[in-house]
Biopython code that builds the backbone (N, CA, C, O; Angstrom):
import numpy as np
from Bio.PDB.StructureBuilder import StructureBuilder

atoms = [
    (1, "UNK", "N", (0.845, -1.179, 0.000)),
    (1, "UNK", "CA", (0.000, 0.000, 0.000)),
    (1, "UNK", "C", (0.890, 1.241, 0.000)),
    (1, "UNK", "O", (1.841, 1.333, 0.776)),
    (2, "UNK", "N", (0.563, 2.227, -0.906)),
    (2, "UNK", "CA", (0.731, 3.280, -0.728)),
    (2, "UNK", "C", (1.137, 3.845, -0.040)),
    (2, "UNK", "O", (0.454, 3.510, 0.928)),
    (3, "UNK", "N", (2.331, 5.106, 0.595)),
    (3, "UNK", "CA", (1.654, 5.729, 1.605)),
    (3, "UNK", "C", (0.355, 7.218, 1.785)),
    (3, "UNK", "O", (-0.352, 7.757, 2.637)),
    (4, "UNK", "N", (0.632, 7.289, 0.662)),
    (4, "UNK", "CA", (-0.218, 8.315, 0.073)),
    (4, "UNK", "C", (-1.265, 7.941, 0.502)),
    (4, "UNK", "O", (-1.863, 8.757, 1.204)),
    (5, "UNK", "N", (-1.805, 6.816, 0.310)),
    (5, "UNK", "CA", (-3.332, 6.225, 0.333)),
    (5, "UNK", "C", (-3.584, 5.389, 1.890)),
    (5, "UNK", "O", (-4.601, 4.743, 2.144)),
    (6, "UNK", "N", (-2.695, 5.531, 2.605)),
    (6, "UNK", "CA", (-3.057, 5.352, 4.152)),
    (6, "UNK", "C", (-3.903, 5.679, 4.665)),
    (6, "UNK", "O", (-3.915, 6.910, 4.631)),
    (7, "UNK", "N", (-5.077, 5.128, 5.412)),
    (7, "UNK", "CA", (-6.288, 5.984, 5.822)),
    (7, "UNK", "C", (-5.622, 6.782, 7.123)),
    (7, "UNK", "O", (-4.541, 6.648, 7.698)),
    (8, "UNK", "N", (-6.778, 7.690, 7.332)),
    (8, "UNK", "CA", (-6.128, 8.512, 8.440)),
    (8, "UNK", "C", (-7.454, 8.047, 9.235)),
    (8, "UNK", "O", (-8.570, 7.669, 8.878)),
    (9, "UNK", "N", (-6.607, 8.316, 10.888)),
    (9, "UNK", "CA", (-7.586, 7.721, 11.628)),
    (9, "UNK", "C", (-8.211, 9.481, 12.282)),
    (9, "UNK", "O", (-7.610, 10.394, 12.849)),
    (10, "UNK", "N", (-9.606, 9.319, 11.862)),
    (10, "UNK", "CA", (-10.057, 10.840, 11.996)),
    (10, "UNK", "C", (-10.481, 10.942, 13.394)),
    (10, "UNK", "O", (-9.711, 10.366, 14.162)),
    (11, "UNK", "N", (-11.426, 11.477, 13.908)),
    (11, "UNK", "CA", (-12.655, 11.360, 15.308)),
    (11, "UNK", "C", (-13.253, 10.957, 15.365)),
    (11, "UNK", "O", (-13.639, 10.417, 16.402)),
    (12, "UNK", "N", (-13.932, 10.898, 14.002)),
    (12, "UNK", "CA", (-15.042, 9.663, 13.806)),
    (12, "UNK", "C", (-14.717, 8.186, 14.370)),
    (12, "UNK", "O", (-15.398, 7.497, 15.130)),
    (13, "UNK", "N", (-13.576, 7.930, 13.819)),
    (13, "UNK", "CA", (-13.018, 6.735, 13.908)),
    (13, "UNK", "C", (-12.484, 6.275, 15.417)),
    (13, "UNK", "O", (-12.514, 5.180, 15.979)),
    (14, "UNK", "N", (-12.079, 7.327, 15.755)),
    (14, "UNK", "CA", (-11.215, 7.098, 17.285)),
    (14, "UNK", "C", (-12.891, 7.342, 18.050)),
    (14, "UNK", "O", (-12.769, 7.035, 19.236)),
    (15, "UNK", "N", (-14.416, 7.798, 17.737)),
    (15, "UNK", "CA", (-15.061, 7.826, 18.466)),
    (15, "UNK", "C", (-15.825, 6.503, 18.822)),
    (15, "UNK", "O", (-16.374, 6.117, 19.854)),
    (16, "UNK", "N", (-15.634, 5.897, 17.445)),
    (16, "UNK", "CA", (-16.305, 4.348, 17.150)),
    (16, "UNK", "C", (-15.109, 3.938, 17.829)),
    (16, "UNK", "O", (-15.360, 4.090, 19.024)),
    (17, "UNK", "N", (-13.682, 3.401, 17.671)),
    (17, "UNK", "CA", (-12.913, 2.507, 18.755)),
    (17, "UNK", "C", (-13.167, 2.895, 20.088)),
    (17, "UNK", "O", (-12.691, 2.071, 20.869)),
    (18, "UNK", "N", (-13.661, 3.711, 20.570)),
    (18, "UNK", "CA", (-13.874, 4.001, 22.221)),
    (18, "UNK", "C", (-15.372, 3.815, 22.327)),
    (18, "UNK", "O", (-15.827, 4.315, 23.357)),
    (19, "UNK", "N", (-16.265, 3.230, 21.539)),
    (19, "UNK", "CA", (-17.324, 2.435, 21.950)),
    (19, "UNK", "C", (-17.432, 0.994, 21.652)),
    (19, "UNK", "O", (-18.285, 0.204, 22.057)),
    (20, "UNK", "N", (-16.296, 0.758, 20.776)),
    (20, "UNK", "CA", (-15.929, -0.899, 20.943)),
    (20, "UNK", "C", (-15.346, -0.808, 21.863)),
    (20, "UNK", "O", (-16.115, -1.515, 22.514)),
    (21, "UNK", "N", (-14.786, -0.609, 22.393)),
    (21, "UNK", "CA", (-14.102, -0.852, 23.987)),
    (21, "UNK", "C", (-14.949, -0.929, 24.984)),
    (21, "UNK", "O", (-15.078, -1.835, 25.807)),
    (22, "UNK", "N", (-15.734, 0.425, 24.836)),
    (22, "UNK", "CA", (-16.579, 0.316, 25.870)),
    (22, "UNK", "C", (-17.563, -1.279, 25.623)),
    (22, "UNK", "O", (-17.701, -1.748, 26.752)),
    (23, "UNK", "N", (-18.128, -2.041, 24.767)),
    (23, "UNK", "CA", (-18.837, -2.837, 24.079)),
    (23, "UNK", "C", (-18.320, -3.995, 24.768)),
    (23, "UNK", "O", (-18.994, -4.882, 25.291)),
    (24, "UNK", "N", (-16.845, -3.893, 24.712)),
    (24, "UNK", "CA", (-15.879, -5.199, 24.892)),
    (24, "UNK", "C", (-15.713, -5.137, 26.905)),
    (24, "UNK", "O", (-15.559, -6.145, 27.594)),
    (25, "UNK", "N", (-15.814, -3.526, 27.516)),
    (25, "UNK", "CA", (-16.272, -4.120, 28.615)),
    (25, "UNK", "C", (-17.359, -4.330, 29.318)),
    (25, "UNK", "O", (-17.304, -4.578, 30.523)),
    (26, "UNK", "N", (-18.639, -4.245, 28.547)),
    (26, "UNK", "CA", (-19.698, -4.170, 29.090)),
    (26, "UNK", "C", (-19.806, -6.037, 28.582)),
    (26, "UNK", "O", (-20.150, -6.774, 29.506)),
    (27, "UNK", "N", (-19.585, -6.587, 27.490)),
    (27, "UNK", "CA", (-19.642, -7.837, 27.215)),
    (27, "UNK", "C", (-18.563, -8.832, 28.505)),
    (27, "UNK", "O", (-18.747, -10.003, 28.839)),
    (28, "UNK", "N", (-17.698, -8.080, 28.901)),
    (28, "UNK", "CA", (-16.583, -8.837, 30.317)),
    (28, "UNK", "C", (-17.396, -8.959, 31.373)),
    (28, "UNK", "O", (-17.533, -9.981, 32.046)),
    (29, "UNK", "N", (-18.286, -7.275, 31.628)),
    (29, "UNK", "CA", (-19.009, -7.249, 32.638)),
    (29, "UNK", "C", (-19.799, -8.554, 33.231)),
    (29, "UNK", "O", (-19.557, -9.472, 34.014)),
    (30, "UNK", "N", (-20.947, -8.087, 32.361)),
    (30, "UNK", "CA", (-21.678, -9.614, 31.805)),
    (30, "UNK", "C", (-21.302, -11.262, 31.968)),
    (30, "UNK", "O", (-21.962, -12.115, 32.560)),
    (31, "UNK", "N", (-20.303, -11.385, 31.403)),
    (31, "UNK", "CA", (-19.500, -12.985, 31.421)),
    (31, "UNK", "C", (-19.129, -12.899, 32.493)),
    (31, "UNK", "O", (-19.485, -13.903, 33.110)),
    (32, "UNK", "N", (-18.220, -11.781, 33.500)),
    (32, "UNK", "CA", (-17.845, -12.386, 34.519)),
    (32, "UNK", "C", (-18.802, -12.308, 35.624)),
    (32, "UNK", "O", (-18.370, -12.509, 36.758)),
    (33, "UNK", "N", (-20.096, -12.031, 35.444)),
    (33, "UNK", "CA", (-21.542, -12.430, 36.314)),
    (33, "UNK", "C", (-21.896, -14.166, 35.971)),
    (33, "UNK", "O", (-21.973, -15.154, 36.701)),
    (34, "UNK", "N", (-22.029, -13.990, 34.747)),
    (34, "UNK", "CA", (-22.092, -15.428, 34.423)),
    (34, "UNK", "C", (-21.348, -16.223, 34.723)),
    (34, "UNK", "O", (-21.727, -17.389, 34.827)),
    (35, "UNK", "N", (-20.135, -15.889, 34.945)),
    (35, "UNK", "CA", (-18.902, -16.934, 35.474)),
    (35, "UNK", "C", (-18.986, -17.294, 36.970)),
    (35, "UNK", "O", (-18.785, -18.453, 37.333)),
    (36, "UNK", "N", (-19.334, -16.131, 38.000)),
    (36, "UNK", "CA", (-18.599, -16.167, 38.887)),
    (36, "UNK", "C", (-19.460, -15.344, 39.762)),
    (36, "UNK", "O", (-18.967, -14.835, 40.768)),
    (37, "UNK", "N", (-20.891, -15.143, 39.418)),
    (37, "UNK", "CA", (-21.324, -14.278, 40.009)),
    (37, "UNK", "C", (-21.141, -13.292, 40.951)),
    (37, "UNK", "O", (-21.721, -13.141, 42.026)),
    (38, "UNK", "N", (-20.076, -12.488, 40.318)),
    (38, "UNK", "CA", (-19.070, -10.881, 40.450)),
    (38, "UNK", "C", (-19.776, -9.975, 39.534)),
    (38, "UNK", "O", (-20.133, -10.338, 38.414)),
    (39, "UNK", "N", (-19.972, -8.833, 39.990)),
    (39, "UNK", "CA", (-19.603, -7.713, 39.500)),
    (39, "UNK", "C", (-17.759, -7.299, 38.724)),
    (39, "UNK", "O", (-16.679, -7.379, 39.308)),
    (40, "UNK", "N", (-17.995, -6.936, 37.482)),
    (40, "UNK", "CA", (-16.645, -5.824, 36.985)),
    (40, "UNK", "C", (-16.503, -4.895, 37.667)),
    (40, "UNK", "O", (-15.762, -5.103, 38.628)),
    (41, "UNK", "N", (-16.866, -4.021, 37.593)),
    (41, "UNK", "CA", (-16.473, -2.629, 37.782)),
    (41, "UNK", "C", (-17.818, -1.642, 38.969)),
    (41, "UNK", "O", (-17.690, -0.967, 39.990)),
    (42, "UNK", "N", (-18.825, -1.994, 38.248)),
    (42, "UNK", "CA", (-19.827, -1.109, 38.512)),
    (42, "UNK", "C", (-20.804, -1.788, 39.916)),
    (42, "UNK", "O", (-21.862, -2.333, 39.603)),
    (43, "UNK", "N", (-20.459, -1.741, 41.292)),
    (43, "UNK", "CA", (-21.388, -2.632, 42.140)),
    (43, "UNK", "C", (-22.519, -2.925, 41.945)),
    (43, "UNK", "O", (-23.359, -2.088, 41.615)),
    (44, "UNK", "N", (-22.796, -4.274, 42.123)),
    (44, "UNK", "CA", (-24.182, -4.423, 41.999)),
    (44, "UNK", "C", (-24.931, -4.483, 40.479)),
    (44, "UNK", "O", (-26.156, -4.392, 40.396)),
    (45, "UNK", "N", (-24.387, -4.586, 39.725)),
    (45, "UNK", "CA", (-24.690, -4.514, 38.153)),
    (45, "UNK", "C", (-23.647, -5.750, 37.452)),
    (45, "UNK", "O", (-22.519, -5.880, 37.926)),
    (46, "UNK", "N", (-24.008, -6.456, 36.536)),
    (46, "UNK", "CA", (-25.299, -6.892, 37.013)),
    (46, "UNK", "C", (-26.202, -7.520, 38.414)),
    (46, "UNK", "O", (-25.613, -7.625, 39.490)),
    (47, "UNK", "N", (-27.342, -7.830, 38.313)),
    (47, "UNK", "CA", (-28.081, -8.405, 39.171)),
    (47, "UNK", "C", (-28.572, -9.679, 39.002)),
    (47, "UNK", "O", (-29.305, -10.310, 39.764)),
    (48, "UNK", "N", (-28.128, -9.994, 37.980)),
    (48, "UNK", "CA", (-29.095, -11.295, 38.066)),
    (48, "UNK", "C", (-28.759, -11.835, 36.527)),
    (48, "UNK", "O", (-28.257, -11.234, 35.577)),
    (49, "UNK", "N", (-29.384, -13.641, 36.694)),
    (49, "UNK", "CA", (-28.735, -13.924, 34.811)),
    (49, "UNK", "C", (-29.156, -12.809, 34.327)),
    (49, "UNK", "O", (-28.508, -11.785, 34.114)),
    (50, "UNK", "N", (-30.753, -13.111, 34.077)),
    (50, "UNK", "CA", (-31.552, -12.267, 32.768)),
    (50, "UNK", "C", (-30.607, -10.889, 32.472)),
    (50, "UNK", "O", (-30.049, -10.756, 31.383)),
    (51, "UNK", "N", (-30.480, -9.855, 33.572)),
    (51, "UNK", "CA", (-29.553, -9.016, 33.260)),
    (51, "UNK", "C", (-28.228, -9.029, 32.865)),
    (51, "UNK", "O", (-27.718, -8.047, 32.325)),
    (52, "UNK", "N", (-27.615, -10.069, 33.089)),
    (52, "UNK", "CA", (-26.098, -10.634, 32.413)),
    (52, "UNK", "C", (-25.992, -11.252, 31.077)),
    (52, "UNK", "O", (-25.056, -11.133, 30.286)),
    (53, "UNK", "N", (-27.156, -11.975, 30.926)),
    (53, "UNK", "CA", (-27.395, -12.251, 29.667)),
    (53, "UNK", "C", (-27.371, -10.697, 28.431)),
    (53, "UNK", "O", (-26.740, -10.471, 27.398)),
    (54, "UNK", "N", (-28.234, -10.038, 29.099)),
    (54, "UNK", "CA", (-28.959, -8.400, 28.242)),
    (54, "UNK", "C", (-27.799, -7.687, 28.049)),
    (54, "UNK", "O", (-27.645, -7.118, 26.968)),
    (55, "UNK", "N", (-26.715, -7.595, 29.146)),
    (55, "UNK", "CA", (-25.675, -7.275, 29.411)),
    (55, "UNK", "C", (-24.590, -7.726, 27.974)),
    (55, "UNK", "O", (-24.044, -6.967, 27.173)),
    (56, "UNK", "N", (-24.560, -9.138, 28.043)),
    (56, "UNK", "CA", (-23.824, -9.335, 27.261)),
    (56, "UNK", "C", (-24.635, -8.980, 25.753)),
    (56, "UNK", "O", (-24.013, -8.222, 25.008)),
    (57, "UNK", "N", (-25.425, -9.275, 25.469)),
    (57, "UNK", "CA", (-25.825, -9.189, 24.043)),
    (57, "UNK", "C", (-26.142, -7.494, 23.741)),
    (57, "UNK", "O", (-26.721, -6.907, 22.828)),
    (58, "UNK", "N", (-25.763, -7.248, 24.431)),
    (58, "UNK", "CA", (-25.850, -5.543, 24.052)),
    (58, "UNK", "C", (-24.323, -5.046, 23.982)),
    (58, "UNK", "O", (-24.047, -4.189, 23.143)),
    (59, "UNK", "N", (-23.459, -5.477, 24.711)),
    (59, "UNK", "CA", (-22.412, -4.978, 24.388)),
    (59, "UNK", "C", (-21.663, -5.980, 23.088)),
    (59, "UNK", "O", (-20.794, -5.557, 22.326)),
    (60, "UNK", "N", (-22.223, -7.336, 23.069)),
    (60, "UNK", "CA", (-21.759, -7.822, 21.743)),
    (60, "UNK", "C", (-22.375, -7.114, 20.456)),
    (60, "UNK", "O", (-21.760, -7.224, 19.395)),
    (61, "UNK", "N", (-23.810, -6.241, 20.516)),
    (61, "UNK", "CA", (-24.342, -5.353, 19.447)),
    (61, "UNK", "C", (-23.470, -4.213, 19.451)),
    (61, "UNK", "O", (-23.106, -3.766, 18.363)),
    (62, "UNK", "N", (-23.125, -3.738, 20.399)),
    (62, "UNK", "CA", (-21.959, -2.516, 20.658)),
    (62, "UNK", "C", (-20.931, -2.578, 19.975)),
    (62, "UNK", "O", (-20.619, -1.755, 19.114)),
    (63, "UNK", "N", (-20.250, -3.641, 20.316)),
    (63, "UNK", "CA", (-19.173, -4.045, 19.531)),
    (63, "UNK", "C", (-19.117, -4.084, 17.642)),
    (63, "UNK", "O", (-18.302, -3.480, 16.945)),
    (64, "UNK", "N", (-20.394, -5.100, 17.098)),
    (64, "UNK", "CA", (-20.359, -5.326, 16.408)),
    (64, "UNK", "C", (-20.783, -3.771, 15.483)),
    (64, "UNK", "O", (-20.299, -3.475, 14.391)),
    (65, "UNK", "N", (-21.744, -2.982, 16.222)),
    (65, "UNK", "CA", (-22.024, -1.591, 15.156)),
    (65, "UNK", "C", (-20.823, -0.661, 14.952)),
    (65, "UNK", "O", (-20.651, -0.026, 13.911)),
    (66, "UNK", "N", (-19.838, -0.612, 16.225)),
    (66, "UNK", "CA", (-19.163, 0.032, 16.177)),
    (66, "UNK", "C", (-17.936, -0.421, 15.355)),
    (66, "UNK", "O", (-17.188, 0.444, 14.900)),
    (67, "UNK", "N", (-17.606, -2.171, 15.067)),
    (67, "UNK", "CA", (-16.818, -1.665, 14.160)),
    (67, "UNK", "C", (-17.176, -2.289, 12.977)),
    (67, "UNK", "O", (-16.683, -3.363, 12.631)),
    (68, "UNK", "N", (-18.240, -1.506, 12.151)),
    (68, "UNK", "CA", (-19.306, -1.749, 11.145)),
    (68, "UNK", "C", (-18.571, -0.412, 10.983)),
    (68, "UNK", "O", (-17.729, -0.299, 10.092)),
    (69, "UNK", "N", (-18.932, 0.880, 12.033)),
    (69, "UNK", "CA", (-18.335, 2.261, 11.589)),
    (69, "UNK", "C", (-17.479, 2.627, 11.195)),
    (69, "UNK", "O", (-17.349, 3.459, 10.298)),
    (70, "UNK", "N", (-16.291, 1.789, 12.101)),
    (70, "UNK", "CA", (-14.599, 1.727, 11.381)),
    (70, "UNK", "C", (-14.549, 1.517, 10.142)),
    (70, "UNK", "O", (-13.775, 2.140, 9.416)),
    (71, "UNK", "N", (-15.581, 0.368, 9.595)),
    (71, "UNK", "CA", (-14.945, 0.157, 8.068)),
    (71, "UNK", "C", (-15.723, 1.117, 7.528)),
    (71, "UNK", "O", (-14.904, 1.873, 7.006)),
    (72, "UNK", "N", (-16.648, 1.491, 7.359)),
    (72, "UNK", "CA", (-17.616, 2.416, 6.838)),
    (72, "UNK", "C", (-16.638, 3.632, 6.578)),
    (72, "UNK", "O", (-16.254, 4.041, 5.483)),
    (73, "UNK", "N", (-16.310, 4.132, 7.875)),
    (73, "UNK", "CA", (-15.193, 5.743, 7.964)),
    (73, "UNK", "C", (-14.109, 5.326, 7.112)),
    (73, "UNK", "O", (-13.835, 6.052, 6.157)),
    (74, "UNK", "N", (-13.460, 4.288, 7.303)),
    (74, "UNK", "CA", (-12.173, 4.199, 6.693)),
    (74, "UNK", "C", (-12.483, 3.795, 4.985)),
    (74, "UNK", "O", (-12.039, 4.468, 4.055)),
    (75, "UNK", "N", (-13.332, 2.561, 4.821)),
    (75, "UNK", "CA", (-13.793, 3.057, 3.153)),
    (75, "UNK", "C", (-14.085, 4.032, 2.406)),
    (75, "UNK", "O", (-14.043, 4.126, 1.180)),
    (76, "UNK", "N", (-14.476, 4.985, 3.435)),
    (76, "UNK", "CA", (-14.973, 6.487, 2.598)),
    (76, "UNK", "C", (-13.800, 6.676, 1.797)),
    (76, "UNK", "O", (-13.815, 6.703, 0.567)),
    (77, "UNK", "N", (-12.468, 6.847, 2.742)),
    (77, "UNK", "CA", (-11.261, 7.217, 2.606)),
    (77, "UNK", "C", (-10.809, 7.234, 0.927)),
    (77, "UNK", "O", (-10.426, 8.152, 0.203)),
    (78, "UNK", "N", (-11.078, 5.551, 0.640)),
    (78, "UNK", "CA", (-10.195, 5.082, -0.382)),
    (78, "UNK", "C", (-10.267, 5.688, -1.182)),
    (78, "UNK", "O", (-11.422, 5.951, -1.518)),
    (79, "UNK", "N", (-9.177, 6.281, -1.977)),
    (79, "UNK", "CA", (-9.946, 6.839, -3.408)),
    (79, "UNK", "C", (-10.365, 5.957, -4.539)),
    (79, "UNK", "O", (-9.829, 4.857, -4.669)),
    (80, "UNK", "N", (-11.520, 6.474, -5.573)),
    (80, "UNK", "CA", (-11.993, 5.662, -6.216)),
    (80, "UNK", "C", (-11.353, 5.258, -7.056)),
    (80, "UNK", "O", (-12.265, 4.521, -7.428)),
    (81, "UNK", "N", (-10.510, 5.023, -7.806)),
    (81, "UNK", "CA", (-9.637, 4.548, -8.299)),
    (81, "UNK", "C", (-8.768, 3.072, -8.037)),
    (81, "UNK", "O", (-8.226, 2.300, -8.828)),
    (82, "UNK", "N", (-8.913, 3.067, -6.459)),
    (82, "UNK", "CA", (-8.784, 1.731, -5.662)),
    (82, "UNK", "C", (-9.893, 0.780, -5.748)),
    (82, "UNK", "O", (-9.767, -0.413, -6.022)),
    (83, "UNK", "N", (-11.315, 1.573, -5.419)),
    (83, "UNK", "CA", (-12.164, 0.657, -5.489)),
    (83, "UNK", "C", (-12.846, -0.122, -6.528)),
    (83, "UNK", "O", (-13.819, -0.851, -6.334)),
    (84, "UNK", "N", (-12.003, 0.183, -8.132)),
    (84, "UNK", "CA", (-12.535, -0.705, -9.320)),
    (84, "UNK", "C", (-11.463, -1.815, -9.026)),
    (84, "UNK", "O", (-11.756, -2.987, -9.262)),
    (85, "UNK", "N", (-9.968, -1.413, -8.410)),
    (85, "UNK", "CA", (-9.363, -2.414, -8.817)),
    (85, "UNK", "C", (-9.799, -4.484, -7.959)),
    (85, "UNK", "O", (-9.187, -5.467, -8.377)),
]
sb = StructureBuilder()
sb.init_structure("model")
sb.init_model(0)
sb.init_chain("A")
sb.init_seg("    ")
for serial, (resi, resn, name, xyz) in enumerate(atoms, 1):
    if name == "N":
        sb.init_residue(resn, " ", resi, " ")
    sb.init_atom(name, np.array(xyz, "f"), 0.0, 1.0, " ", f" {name:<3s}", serial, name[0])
structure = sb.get_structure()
């Protein structure tokens, strides 16, 4: 690759990686209720499966939209000229 044609990592982008993170610890949160019935970080949260379960499948949706955005932001990037080849 290029270096010319390097994507740049904008705000957009660094705003979507800091909600996969966040995604990736709300999905830890979650598992380690399910594991071990502990709290991560936040006391008392979760409370219970049903909420560890919700827990996890929301931060696995977290995860997954946010880096849906990464490629989205960073495809904009390419110039078109890349994208016939």
């Amino acid at each position: 690759m290029d270096r010319r044609h390097r994507p740049r990592v904008t705000a957009k982008v660094m705003l979507y990686a800091l909600l996969d993170v966040a995604g990736t610890l709300i999905v830890a949160s979650g598992l380690m209720w399910l594991a071990r019935r502990q709290t991560l970080f936040i006391p008392d949260f979760p409370t219970s499966t049903a909420t560890a379960i919700l827990t996890v499948a929301t931060g696995v949706a977290l995860m997954l939209w946010s880096v849906a955005g990464i490629l989205r932001e960073l495809s904009r990037q390419r110039p078109a000229d890349e994208v016939d080849r």
